[in-house]
Structures are given as C-alpha cells and as structure tokens.
PDB file of N, CA, C, O and CB in Angstrom:
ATOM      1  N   UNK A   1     -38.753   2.714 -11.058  1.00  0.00           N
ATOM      2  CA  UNK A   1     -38.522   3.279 -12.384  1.00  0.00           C
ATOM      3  C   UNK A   1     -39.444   2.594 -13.382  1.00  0.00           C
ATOM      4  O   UNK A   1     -39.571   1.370 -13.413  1.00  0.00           O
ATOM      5  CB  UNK A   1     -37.034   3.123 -12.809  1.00  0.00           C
ATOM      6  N   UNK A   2     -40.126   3.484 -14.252  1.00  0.00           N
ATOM      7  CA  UNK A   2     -40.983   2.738 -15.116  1.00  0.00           C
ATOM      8  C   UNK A   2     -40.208   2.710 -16.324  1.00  0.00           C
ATOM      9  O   UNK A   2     -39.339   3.554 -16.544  1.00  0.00           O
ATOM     10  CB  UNK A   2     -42.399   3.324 -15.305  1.00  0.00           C
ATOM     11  N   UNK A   3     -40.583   1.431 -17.411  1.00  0.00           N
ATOM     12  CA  UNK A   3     -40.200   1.215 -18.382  1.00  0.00           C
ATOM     13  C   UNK A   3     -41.346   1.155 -19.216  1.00  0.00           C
ATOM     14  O   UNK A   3     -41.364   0.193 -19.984  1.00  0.00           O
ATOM     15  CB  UNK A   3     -39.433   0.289 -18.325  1.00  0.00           C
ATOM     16  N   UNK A   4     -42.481   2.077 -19.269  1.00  0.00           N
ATOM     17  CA  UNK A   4     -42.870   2.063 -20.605  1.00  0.00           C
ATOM     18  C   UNK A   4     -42.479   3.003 -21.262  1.00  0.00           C
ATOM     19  O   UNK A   4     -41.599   3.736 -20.811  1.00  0.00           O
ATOM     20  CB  UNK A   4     -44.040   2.001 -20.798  1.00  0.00           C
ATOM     21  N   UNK A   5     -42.996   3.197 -22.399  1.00  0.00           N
ATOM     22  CA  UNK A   5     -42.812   3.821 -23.308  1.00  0.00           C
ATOM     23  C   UNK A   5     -43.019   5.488 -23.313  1.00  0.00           C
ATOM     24  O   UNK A   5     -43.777   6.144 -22.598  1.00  0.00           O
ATOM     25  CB  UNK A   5     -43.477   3.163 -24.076  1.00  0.00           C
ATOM     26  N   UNK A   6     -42.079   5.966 -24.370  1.00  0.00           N
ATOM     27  CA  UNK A   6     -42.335   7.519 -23.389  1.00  0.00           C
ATOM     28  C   UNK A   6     -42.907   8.140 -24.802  1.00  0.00           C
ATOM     29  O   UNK A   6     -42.548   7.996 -25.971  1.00  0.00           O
ATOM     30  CB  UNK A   6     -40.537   8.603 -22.493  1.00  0.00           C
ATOM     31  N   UNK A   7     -44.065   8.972 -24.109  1.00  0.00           N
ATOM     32  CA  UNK A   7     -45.259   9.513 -24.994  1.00  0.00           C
ATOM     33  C   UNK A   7     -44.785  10.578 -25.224  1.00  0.00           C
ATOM     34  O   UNK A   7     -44.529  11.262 -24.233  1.00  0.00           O
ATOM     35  CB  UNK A   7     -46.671   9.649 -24.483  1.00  0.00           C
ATOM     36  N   UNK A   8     -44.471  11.163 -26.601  1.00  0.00           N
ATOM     37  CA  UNK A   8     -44.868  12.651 -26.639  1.00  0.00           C
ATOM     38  C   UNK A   8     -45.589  13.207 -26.784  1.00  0.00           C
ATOM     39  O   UNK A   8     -46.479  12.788 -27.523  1.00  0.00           O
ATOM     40  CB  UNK A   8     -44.590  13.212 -27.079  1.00  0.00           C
ATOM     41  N   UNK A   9     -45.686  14.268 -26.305  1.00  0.00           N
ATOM     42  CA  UNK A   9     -47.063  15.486 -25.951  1.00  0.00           C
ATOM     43  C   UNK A   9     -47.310  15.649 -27.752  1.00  0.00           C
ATOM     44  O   UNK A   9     -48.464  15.716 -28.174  1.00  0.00           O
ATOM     45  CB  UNK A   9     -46.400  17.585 -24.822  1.00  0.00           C
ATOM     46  N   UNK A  10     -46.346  15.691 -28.537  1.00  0.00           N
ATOM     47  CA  UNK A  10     -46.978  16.128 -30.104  1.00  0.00           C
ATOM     48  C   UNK A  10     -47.447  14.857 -30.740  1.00  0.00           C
ATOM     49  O   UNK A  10     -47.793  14.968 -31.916  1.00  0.00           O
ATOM     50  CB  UNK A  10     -45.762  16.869 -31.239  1.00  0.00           C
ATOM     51  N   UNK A  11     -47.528  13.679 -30.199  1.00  0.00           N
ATOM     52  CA  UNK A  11     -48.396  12.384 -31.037  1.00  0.00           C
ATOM     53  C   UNK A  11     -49.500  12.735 -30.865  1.00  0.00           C
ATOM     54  O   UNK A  11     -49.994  13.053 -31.947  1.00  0.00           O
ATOM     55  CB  UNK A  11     -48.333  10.832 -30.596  1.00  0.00           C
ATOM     56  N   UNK A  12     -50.218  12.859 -30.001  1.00  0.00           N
ATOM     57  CA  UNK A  12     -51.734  13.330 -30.317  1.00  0.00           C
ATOM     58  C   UNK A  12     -52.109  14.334 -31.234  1.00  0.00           C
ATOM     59  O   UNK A  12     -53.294  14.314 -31.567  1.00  0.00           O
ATOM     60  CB  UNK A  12     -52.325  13.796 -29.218  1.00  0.00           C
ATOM     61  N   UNK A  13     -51.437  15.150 -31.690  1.00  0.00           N
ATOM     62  CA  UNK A  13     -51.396  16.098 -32.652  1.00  0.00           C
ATOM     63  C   UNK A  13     -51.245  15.656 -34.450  1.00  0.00           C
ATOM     64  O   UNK A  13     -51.514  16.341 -35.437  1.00  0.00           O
ATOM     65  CB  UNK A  13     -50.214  16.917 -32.133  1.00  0.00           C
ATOM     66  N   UNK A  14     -50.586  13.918 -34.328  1.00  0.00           N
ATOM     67  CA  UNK A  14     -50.865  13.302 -35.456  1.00  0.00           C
ATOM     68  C   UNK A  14     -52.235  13.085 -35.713  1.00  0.00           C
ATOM     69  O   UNK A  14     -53.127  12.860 -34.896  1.00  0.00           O
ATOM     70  CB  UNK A  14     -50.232  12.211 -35.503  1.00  0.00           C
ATOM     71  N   UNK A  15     -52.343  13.240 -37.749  1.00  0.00           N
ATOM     72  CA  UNK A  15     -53.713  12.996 -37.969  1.00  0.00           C
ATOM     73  C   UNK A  15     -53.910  11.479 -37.578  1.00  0.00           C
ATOM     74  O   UNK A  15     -52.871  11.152 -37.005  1.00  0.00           O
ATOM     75  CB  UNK A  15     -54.134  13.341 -39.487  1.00  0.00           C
ATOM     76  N   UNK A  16     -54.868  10.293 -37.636  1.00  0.00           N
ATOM     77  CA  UNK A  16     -54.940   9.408 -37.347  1.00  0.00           C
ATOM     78  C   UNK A  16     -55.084   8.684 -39.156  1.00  0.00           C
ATOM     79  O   UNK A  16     -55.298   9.561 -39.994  1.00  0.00           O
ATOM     80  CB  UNK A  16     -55.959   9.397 -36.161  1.00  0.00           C
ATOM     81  N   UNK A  17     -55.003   7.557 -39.589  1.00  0.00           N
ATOM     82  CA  UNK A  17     -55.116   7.371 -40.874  1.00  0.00           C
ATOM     83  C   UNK A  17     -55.991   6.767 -41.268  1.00  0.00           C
ATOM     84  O   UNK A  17     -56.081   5.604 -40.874  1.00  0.00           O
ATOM     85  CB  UNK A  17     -54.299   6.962 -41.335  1.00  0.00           C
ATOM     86  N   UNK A  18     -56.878   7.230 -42.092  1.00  0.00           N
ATOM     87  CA  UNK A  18     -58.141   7.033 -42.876  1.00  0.00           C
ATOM     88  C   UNK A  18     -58.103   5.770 -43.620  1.00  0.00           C
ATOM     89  O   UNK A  18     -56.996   5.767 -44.158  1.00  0.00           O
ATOM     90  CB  UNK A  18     -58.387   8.169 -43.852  1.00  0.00           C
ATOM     91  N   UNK A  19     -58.763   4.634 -43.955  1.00  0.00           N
ATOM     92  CA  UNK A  19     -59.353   3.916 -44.827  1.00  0.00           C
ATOM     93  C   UNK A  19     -60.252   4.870 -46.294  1.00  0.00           C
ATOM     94  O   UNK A  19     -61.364   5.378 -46.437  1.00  0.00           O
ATOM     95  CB  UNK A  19     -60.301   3.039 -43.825  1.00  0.00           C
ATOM     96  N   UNK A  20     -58.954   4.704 -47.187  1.00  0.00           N
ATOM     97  CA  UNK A  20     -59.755   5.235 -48.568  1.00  0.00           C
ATOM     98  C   UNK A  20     -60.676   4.762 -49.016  1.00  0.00           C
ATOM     99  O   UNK A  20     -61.332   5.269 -49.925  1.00  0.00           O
ATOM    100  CB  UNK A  20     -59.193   5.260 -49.616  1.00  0.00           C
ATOM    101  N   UNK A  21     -60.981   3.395 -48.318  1.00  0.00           N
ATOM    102  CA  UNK A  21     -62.108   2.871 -49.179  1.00  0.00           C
ATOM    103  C   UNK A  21     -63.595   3.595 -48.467  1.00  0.00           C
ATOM    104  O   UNK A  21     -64.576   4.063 -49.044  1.00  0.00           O
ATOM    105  CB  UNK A  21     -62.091   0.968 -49.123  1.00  0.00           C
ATOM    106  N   UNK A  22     -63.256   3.448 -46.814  1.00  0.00           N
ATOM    107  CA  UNK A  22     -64.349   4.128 -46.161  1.00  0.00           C
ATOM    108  C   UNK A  22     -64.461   5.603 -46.330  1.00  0.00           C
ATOM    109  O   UNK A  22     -65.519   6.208 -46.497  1.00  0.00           O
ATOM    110  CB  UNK A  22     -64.281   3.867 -44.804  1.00  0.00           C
ATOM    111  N   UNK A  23     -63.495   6.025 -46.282  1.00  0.00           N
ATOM    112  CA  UNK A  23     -63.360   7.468 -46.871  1.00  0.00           C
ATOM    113  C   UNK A  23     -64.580   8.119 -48.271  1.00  0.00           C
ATOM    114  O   UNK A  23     -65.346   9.078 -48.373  1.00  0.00           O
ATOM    115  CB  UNK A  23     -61.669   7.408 -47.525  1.00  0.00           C
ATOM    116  N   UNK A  24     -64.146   6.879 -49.203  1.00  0.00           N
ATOM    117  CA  UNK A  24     -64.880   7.060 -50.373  1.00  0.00           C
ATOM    118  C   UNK A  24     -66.713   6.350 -50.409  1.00  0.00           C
ATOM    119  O   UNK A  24     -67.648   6.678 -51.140  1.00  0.00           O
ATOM    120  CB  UNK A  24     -63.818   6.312 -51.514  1.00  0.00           C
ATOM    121  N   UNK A  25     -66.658   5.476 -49.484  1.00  0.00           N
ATOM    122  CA  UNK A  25     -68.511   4.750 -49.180  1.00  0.00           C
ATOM    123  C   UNK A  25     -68.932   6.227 -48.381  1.00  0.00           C
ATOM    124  O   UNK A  25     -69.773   6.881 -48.997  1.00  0.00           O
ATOM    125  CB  UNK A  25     -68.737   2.749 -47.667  1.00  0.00           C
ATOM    126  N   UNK A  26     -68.569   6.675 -47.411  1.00  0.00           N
ATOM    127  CA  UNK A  26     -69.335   8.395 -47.064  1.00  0.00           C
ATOM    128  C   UNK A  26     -69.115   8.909 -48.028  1.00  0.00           C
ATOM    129  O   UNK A  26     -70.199   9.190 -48.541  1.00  0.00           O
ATOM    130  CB  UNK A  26     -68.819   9.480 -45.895  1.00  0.00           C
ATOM    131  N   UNK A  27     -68.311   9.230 -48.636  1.00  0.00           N
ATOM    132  CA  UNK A  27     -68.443  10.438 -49.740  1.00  0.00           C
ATOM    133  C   UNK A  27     -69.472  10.184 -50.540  1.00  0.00           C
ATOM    134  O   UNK A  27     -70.111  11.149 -50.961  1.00  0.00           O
ATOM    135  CB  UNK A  27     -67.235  10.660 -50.678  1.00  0.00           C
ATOM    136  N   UNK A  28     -69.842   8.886 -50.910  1.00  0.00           N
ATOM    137  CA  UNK A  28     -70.981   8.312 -51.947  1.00  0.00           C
ATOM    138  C   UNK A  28     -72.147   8.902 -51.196  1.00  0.00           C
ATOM    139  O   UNK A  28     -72.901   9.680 -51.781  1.00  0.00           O
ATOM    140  CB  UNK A  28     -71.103   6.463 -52.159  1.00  0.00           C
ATOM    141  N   UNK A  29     -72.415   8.447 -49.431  1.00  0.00           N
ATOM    142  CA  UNK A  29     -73.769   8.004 -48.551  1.00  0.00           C
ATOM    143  C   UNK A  29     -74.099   9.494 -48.995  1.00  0.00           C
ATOM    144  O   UNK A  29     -75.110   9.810 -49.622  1.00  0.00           O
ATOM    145  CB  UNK A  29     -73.711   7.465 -46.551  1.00  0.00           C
ATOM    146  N   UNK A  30     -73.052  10.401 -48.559  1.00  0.00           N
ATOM    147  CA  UNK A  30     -73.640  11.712 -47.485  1.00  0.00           C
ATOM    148  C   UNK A  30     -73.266  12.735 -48.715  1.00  0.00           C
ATOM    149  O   UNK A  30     -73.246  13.855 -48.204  1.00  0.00           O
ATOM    150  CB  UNK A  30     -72.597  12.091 -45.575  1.00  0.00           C
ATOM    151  N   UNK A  31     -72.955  12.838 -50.139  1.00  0.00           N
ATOM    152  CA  UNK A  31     -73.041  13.501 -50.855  1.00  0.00           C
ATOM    153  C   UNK A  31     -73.051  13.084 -52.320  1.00  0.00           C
ATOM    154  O   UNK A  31     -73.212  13.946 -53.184  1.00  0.00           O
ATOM    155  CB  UNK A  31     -72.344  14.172 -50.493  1.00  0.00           C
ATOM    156  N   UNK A  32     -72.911  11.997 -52.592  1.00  0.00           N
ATOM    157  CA  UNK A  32     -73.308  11.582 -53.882  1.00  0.00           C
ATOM    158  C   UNK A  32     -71.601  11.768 -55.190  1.00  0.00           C
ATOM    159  O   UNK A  32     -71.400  11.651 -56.399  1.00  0.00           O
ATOM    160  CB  UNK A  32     -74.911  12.830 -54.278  1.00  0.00           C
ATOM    161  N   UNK A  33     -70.864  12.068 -54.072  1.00  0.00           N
ATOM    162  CA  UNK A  33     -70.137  12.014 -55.256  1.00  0.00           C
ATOM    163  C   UNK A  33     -69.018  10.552 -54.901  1.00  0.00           C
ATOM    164  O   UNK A  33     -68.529  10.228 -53.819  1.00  0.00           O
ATOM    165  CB  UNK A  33     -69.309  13.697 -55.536  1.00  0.00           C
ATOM    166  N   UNK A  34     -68.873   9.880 -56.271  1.00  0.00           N
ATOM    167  CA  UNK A  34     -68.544   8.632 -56.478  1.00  0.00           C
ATOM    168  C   UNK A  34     -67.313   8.428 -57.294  1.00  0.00           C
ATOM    169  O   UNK A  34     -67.129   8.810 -58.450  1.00  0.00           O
ATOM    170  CB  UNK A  34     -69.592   8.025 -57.010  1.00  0.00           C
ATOM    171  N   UNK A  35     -66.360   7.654 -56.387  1.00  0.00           N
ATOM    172  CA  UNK A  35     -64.780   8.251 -56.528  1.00  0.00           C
ATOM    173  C   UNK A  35     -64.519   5.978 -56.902  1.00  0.00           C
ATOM    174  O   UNK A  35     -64.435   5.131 -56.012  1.00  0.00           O
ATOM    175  CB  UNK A  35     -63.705   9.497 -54.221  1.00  0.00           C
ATOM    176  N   UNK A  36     -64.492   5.826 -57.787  1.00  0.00           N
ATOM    177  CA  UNK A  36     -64.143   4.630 -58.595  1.00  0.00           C
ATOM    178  C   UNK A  36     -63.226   4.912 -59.524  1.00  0.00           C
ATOM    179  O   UNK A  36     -63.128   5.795 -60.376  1.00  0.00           O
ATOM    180  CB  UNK A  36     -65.221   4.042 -59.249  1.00  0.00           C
ATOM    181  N   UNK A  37     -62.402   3.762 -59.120  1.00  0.00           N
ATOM    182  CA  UNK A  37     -61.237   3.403 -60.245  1.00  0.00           C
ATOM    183  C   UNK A  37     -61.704   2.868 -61.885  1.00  0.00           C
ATOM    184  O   UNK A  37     -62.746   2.225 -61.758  1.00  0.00           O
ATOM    185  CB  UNK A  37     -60.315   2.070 -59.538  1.00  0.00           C
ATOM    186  N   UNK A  38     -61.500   2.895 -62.586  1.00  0.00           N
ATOM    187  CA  UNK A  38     -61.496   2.535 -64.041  1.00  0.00           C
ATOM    188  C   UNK A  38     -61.109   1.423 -64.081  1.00  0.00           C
ATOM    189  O   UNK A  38     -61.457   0.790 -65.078  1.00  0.00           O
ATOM    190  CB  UNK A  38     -60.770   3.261 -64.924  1.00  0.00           C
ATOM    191  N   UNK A  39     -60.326   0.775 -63.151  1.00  0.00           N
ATOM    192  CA  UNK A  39     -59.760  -0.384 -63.537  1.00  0.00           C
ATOM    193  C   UNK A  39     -59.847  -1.487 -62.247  1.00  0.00           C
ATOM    194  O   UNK A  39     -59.327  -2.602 -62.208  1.00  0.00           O
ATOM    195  CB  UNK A  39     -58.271  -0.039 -64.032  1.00  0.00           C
ATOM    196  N   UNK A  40     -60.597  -0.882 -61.294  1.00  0.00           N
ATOM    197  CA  UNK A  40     -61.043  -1.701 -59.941  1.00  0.00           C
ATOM    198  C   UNK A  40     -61.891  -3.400 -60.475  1.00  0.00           C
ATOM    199  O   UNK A  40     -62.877  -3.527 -61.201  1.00  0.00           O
ATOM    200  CB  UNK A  40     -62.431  -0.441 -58.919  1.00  0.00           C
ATOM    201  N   UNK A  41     -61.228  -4.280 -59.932  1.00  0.00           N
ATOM    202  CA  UNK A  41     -61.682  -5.276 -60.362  1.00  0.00           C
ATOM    203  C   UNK A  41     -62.838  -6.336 -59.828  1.00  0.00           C
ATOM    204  O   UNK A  41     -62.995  -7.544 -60.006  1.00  0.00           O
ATOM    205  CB  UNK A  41     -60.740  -5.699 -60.505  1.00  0.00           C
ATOM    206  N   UNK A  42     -63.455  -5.493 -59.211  1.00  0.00           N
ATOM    207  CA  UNK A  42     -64.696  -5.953 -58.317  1.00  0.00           C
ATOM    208  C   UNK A  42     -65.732  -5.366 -59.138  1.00  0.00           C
ATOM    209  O   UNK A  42     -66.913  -5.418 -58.796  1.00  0.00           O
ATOM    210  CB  UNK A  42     -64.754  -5.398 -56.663  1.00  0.00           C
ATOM    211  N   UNK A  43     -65.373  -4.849 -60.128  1.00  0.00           N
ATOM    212  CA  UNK A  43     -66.655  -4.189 -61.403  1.00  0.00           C
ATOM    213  C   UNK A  43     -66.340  -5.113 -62.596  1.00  0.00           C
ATOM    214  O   UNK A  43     -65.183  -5.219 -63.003  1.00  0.00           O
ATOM    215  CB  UNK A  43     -66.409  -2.191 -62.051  1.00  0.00           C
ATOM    216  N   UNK A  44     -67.666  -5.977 -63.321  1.00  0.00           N
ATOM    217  CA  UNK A  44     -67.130  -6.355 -64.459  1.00  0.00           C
ATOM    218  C   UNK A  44     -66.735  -5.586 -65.570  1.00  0.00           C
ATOM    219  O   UNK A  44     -66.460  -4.392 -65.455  1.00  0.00           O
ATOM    220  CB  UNK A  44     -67.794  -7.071 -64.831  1.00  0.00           C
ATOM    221  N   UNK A  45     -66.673  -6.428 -67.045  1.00  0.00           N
ATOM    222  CA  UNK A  45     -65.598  -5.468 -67.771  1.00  0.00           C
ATOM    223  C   UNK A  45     -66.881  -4.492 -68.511  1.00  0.00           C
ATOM    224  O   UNK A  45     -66.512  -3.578 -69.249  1.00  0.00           O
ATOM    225  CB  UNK A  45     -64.293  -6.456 -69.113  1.00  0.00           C
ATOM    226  N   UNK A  46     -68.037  -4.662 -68.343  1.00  0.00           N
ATOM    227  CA  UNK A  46     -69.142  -3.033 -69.240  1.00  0.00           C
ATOM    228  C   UNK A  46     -68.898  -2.050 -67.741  1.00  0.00           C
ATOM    229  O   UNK A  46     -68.514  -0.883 -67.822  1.00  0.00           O
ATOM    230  CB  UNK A  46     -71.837  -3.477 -69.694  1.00  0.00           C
ATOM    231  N   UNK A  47     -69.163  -2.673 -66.516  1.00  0.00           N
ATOM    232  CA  UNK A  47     -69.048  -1.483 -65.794  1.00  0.00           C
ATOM    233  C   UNK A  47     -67.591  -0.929 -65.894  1.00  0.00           C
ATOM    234  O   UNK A  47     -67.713   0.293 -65.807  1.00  0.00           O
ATOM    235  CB  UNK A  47     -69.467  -1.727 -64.357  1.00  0.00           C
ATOM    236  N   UNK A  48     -66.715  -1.139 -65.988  1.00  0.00           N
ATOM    237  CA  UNK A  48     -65.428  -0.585 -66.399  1.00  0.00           C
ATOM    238  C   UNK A  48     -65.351   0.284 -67.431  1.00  0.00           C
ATOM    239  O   UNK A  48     -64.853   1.409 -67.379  1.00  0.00           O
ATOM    240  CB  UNK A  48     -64.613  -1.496 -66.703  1.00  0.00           C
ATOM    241  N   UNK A  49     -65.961  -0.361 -68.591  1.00  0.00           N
ATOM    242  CA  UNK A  49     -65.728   0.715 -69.340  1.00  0.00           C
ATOM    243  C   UNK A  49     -67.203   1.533 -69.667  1.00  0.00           C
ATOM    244  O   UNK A  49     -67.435   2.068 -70.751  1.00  0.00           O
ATOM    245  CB  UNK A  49     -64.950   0.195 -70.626  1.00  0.00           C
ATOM    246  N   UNK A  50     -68.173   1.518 -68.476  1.00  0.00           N
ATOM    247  CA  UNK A  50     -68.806   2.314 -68.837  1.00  0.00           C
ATOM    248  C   UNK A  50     -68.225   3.673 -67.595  1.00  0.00           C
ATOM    249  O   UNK A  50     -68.684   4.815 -67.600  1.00  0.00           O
ATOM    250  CB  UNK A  50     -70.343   1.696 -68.943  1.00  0.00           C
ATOM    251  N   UNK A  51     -67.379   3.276 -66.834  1.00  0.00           N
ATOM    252  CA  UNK A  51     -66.956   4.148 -66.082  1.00  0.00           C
ATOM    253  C   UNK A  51     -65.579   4.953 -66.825  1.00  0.00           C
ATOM    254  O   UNK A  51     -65.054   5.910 -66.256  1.00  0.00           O
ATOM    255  CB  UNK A  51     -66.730   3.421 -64.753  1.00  0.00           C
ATOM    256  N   UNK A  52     -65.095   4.453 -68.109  1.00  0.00           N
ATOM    257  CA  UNK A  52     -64.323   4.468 -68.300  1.00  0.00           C
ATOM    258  C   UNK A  52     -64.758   5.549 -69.456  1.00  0.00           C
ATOM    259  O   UNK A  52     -63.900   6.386 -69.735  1.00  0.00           O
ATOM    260  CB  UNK A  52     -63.759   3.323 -68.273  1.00  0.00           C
ATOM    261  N   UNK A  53     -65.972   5.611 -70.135  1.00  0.00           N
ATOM    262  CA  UNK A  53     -66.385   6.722 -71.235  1.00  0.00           C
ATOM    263  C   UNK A  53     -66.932   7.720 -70.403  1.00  0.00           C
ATOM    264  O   UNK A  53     -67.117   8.856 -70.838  1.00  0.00           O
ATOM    265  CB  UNK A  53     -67.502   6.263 -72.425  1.00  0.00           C
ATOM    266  N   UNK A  54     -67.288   7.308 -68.912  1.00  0.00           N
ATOM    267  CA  UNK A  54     -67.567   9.101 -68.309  1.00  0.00           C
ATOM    268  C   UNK A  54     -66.624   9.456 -67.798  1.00  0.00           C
ATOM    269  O   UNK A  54     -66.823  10.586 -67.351  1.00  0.00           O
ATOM    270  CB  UNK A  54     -68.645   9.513 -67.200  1.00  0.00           C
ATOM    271  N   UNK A  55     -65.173   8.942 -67.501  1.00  0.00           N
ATOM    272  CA  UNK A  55     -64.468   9.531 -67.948  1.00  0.00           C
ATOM    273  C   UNK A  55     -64.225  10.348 -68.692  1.00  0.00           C
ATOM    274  O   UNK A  55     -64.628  11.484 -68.445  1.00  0.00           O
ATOM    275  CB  UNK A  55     -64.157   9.181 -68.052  1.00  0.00           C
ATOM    276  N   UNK A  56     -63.827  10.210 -69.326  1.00  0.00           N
ATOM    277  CA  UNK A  56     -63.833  10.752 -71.100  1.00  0.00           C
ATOM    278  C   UNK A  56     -64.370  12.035 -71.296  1.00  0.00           C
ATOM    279  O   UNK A  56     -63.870  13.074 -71.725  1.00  0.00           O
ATOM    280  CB  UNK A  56     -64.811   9.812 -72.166  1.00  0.00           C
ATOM    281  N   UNK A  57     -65.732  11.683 -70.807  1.00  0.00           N
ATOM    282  CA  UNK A  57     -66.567  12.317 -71.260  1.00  0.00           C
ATOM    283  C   UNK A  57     -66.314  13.684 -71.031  1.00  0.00           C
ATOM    284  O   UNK A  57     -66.210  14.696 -71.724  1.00  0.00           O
ATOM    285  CB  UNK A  57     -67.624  11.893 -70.882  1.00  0.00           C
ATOM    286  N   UNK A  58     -66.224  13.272 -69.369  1.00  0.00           N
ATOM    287  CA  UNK A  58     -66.179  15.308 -68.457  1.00  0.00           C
ATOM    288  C   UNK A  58     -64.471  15.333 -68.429  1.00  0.00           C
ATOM    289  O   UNK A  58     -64.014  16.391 -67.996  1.00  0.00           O
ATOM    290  CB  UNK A  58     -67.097  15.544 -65.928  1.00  0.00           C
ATOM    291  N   UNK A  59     -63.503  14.338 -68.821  1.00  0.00           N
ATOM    292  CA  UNK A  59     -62.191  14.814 -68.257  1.00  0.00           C
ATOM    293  C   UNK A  59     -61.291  14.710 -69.373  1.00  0.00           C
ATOM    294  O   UNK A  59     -60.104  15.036 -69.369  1.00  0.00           O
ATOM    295  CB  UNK A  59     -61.656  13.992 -67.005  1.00  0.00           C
ATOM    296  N   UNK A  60     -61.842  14.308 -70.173  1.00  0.00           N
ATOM    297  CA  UNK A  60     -60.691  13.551 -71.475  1.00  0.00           C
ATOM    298  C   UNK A  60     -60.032  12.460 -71.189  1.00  0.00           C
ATOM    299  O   UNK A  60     -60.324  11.756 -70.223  1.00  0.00           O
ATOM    300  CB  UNK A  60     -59.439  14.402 -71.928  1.00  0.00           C
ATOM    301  N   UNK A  61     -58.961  12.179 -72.098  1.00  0.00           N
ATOM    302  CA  UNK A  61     -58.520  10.946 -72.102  1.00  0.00           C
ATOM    303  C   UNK A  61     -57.908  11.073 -71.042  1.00  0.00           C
ATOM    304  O   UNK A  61     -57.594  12.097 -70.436  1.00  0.00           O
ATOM    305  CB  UNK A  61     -57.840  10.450 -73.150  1.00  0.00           C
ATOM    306  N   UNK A  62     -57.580   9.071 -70.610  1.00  0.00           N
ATOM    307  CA  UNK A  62     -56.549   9.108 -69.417  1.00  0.00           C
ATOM    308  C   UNK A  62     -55.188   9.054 -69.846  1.00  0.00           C
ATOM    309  O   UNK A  62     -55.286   8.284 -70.801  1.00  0.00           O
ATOM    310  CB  UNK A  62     -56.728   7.953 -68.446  1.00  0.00           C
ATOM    311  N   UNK A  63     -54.173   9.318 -69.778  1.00  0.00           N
ATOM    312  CA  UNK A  63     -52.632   9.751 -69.813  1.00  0.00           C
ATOM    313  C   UNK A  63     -52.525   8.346 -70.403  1.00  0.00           C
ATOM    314  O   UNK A  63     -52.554   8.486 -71.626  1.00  0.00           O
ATOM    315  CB  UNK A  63     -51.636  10.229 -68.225  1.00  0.00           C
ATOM    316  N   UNK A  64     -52.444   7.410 -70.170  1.00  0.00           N
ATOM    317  CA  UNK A  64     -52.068   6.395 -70.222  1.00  0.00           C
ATOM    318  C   UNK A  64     -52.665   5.699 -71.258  1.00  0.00           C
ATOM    319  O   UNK A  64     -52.537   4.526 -71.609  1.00  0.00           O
ATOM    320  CB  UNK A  64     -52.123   5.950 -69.186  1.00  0.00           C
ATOM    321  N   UNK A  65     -53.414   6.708 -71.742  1.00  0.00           N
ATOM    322  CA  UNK A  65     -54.391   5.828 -73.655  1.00  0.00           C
ATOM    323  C   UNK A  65     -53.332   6.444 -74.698  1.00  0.00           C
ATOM    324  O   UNK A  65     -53.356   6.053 -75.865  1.00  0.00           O
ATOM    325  CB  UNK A  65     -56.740   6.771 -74.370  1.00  0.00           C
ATOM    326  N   UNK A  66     -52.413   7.397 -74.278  1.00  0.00           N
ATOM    327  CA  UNK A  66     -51.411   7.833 -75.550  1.00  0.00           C
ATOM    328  C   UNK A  66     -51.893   9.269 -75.949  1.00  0.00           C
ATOM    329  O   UNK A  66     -51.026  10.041 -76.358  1.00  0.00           O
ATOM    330  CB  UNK A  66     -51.544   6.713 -77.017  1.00  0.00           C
ATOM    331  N   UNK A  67     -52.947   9.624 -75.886  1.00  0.00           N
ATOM    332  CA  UNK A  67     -53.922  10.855 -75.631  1.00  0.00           C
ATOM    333  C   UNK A  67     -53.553  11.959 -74.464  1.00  0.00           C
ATOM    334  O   UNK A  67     -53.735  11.475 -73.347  1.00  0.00           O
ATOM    335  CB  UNK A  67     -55.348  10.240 -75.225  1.00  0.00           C
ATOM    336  N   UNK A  68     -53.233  12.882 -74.447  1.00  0.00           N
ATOM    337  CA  UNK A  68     -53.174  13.551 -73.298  1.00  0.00           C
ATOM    338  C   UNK A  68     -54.577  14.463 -73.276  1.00  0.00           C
ATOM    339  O   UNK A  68     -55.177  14.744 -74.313  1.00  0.00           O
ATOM    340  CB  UNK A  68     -51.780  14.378 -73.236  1.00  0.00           C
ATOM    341  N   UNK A  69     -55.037  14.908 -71.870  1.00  0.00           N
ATOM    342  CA  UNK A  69     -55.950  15.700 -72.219  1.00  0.00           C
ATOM    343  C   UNK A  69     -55.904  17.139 -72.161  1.00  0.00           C
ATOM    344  O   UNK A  69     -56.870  17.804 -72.536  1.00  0.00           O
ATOM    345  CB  UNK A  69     -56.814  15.351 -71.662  1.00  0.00           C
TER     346      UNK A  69
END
C-alpha cells in the first residue's frame, strides 16, 4: 500500500503563480510599458514624485490626495 500523497487529475489545471515583480521587468523588456508604484521605495524621493506628476498627468489625482479623479 502506498502512502503518498494522492494527486488530483484537476491540480495540473491550476494556474501556477507569477512573481509581480518579474511579471512587470518583461512587461518593461518586451513592450515598454512600465508598471511602478508611486510610492516604491527603491526610487528616491524626485523619482517618486516625478512618477507621481505622470500620474497626474494622463490619470488624475490619486484617491488618496482628497481629489477624486
């Protein structure tokens, strides 16, 4: 009698789970579009808020300035 574990035929049918961060370095390589937080802290504070007025720019304010857009 075996005691491992019993597989179901529908687990392979789960997606497998992505790394958002790698997710988002291809999206940059292989099409140019660039998915950064506003408030990621591995950017100093001009790149923040220069990410933070193109914001703005194409989306309006963020919810959270008291502004809705």
């Amino acid at each position: 009698m075996s005691h491992g574990r019993y597989r179901c035929a529908l687990g392979r049918l789960q997606p497998n789970k992505q790394d958002p961060e790698r997710t988002k370095m291809i999206g940059w390589r292989e099409t140019g579009i660039l998915v950064v937080s506003a408030d990621d802290t591995r950017l100093t504070w001009p790149e923040r808020e220069f990410i933070s007025q193109i914001g703005k720019k194409l989306y309006g304010h963020r919810n959270n300035e008291g502004e809705n857009a």
